[in-house]
C-alpha positions in Angstrom: -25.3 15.5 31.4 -25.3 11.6 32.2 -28.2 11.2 30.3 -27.2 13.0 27.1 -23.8 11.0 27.0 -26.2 7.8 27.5 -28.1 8.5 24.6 -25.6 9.3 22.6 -24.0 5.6 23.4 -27.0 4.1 22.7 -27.6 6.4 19.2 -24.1 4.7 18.4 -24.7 1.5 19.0 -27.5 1.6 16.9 -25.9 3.4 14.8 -23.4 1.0 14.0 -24.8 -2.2 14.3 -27.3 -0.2 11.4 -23.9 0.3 9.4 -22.8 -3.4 8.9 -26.0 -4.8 7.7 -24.6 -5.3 4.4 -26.7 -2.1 2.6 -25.1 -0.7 -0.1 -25.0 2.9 0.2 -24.1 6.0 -2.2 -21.7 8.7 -1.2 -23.8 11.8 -1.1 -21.0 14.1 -0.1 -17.3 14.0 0.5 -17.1 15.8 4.0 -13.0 15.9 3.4 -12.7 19.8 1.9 -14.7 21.2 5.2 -11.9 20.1 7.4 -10.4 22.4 9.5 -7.4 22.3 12.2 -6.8 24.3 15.7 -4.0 27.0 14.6 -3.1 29.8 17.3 -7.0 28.8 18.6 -8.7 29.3 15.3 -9.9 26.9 13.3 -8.2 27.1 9.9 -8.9 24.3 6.7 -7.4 21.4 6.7 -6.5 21.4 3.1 -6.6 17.7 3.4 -4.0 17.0 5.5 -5.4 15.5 8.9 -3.1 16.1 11.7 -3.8 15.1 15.4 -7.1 16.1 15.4 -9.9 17.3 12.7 -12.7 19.1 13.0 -16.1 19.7 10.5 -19.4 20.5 11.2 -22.8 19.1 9.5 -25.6 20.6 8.7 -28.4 18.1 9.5 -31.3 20.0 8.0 -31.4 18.3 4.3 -29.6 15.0 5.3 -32.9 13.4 5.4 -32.1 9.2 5.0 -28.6 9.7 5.2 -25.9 8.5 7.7 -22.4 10.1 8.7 -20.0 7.5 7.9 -16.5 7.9 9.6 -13.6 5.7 8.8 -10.3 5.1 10.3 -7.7 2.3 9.8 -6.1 3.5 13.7 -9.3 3.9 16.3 -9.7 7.7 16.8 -11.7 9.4 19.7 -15.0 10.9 18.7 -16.6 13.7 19.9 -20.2 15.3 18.9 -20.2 18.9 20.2 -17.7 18.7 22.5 -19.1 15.6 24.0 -16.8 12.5 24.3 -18.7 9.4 22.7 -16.2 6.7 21.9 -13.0 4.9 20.3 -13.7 4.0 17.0 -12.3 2.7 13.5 -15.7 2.8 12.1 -19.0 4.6 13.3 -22.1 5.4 10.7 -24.5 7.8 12.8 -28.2 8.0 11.6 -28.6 11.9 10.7 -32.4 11.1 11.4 -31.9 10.0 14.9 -29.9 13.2 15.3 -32.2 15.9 14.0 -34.9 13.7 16.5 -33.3 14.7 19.3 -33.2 18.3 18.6 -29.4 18.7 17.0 -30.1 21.0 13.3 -26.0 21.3 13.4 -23.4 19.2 14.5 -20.1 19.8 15.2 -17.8 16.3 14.9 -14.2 16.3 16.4 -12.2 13.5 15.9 -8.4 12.8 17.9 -5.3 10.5 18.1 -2.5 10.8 19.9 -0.4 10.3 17.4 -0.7 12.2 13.2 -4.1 10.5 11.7 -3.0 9.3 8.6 -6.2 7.9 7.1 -9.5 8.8 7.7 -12.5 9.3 5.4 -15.6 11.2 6.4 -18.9 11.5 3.7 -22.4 11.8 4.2 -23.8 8.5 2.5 -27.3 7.3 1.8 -28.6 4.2 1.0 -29.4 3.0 -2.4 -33.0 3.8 -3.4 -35.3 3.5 -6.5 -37.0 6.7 -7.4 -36.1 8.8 -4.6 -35.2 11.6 -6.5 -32.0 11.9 -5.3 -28.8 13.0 -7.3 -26.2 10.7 -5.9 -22.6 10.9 -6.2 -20.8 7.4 -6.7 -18.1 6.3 -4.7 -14.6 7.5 -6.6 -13.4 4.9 -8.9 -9.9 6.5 -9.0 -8.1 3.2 -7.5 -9.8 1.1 -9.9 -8.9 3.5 -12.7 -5.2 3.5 -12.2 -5.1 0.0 -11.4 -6.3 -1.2 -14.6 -4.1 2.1 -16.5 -1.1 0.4 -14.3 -1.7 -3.4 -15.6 -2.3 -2.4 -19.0 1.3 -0.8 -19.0 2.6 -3.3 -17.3 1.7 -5.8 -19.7 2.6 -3.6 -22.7 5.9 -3.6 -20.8 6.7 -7.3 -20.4 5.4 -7.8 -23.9 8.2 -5.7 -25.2 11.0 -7.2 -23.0 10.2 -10.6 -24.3 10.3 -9.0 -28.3 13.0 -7.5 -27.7 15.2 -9.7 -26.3 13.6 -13.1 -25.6 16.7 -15.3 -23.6 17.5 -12.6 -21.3 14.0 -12.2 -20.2 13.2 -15.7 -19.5 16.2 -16.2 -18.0 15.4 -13.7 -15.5 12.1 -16.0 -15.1 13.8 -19.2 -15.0 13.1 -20.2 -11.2 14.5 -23.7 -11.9 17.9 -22.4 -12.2 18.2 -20.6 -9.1 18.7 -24.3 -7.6 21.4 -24.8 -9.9 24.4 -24.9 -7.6 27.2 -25.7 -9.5 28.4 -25.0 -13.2 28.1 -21.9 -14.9 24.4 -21.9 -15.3 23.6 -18.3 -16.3 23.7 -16.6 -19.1 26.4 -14.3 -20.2 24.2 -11.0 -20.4 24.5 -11.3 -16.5 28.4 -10.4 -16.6 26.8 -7.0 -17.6 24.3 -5.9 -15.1 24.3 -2.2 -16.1 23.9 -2.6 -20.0 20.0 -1.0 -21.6 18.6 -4.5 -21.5 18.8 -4.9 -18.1 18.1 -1.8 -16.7 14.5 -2.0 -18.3 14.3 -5.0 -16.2 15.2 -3.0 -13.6 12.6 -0.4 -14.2 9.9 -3.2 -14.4 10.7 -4.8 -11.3 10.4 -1.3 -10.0 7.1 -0.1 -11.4 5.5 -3.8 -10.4 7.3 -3.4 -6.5 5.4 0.1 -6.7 2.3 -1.2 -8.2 2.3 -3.9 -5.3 2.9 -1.8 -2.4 0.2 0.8 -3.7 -2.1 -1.9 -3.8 -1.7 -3.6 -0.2 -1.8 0.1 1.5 -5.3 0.4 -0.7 -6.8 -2.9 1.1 -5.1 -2.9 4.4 -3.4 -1.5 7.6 0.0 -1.6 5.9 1.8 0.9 4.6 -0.5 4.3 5.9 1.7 6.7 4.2 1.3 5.5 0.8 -2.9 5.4 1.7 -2.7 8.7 2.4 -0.5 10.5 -0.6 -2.7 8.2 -2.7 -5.7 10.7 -2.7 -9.4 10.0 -4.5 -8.1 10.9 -7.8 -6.4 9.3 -10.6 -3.1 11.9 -11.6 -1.9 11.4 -8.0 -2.2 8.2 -8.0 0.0 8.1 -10.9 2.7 10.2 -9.5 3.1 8.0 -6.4 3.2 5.3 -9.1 6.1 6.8 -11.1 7.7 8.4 -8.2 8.1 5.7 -5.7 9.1 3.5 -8.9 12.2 5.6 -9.2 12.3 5.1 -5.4 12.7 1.7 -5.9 15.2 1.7 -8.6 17.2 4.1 -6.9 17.8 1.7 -4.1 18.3 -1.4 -6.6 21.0 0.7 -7.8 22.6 1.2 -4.1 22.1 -2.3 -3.5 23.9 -2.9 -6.6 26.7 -0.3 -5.8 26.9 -1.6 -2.4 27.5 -5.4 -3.7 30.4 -4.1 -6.1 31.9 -2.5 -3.3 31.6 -5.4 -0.6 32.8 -7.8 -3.5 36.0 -5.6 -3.9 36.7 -5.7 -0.3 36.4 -9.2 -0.4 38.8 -9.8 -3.4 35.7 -11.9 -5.3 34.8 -8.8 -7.7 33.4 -12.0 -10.1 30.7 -12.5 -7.5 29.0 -9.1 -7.9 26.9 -9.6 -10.7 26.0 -13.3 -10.3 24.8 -11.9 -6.7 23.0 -9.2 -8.1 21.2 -10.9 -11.4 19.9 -13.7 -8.9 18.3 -11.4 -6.5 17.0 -9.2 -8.5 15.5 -12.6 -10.2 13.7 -13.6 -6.6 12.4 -10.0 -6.4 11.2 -10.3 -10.1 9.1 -14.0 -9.6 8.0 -12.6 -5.9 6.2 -9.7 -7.3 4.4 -11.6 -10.6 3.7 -14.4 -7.8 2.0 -11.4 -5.9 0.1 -10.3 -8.9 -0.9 -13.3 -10.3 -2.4 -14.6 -6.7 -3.9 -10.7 -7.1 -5.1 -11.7 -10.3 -6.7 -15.1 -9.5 -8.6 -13.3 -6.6 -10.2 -11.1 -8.7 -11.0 -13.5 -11.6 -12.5 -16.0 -9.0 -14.0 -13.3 -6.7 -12.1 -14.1 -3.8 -11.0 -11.3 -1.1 -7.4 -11.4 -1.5 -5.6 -11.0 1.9 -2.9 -8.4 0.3 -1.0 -7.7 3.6 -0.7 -11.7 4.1 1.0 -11.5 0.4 3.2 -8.8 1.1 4.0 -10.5 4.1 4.6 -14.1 1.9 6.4 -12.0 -0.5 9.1 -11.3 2.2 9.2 -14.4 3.1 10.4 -15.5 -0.1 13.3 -12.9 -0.8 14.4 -14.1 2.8 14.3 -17.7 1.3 16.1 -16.4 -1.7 19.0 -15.4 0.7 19.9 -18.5 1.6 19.4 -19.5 -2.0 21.9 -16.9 -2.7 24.4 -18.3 -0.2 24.2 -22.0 -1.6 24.9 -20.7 -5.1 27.9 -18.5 -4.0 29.0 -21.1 -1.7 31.3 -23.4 -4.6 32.2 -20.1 -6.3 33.6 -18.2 -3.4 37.3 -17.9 -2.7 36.8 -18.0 1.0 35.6 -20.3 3.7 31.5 -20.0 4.8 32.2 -18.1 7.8 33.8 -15.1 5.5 30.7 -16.1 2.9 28.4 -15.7 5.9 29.4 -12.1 6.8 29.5 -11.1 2.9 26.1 -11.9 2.6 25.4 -10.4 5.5 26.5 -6.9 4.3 24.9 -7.4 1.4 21.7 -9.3 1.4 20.6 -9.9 4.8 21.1 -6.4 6.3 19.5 -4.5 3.7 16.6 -7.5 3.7 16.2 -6.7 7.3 15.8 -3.1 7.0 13.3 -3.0 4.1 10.9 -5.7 6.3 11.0 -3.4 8.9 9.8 -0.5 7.1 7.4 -2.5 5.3 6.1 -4.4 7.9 6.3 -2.7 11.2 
């Protein structure tokens, strides 16, 4: 028994010091549709939908050259027929190594305490000239709606600035948000809810989507959005378009929430000068966020997307207090009352949307 767990330490540690030597590999198989879950003790598919624990088994007989790749972005416990071999995020075992010692079939469990919310698990090989083999390429499905999602973006912005120029830049205009006194704006802002606007609106939305899809593809943030963004391109779409109207729907609460906190407050004028200006911060935030996205992959630099999404808060916080200088000369009350007004309405709900981004 000691012996057996022994070797299978040592298998790993080869194993994965083998997996990070910079190879590239093909996926040979996508292992995901043999999952299966424990239900009333029988072992029933997965469907896809990891819960505490998964389990799969391998048939090592043709996996001649290939590796079993298993990746987490929480470490899970792996076990190889019922034997405990570590805590891991990422483990490639040499198929080889394991038909060598005398294992045809192998049956992989894999546990957190708490719902796994990513994992991947494939057979992959490395990349070979001539060998015959018919290898699947890794999905391109992320890189398919990302460039499908620009494109429309673009076509997008393009028609806001056609079809109505001033408002448009004026949304853009970062130079005026430091313009505390005066009536600096432009009139469209009086009405926040007219067709113009709301296609603003529904920008900012599809870009905040866009953005968030984005950092939960290349980091640790954000595991929910990782997982109901599967390896194909329509669903990747849909969590586009739905958590867009996610999005807008809570602009709009915001926006019903700051008519109402204006009204109790007597300073109804306030509303949509509040409103236009932080939807204005959210607007340059998220095409700061894309063009640093941009830049990175023009220059081929690894973009660190959670330490922009993490910026990106940063700056609506910033725009806060930006938000409180310019109300300051146009409210009809002293700071302290200004200070608890913006509380209700900017820093509260700022709060709360950092918190379920970030933690």
């Amino acid at each position: 028994m000691v012996k057996t767990l022994h070797f299978f330490w040592l298998l790993f540690l080869i194993s994965a010091a083998h997996a990070q030597n910079g190879n590239k590999t093909y996926v040979v198989k996508d292992l995901t549709p043999d999952w299966k879950i424990v239900q009333d003790g029988k072992l029933i598919p997965a469907i896809g939908q990891p819960g505490r624990e998964i389990h799969f088994t391998v048939t090592l007989l043709e996996t001649e050259g290939q590796s079993l790749l298993i990746q987490s972005n929480k470490p899970v416990y792996l076990f190889l027929n019922s034997k405990l071999i570590t805590q891991t995020t990422h483990v490639a075992l040499s198929c080889d190594s394991l038909r060598q010692a005398g294992m045809n079939t192998l049956f992989v469990s894999l546990f957190h305490p708490k719902k796994i919310l990513t994992l991947s698990t494939a057979l992959v090989s490395k990349e070979r000239e001539g060998n015959g083999h018919n290898l699947l390429r890794p999905s391109s499905a992320f890189s398919d709606f990302l460039i499908f999602s620009t494109l429309c973006l673009l076509i997008f912005f393009t028609a806001l600035l056609k079809t109505n120029p001033q408002l448009t830049w004026d949304y853009l205009n970062v130079t005026k948000l430091f313009y505390f006194m005066g009536q600096d704006e432009s009139p469209n802002l009086l009405r926040i809810t007219s067709s113009v606007n709301l296609l603003i609106y529904f920008f900012c939305s599809l870009l905040a989507s866009q953005a968030l899809i984005t950092t939960a593809h290349h980091s640790s943030l954000l595991e929910q959005l990782k997982y109901l963004g599967t390896d194909a391109f329509l669903p990747y779409l849909k969590v586009w378009l739905s958590l867009s109207l996610l999005i807008l729907s809570l602009l709009f609460l915001k926006l019903f929430i700051d008519i109402m906190v204006a009204r109790i407050f007597s300073c109804r004028d306030m509303a949509g000068l509040q409103f236009f200006n932080s939807v204005r911060i959210l607007l340059v935030s998220l095409l700061s966020f894309a063009v640093m996205g941009l830049l990175g992959f023009a220059l081929g630099i690894k973009v660190n997307y959670a330490g922009l999404l993490y910026f990106g808060c940063l700056l609506l916080l910033a725009g806060a207090i930006i938000i409180f200088l310019k109300l300051l000369r146009r409210a009809p009350f002293s700071t302290f009352h200004l200070f608890f007004y913006l509380c209700t309405t900017e820093i509260f709900p700022l709060m709360i949307l950092i918190k379920v981004l970030l933690f």
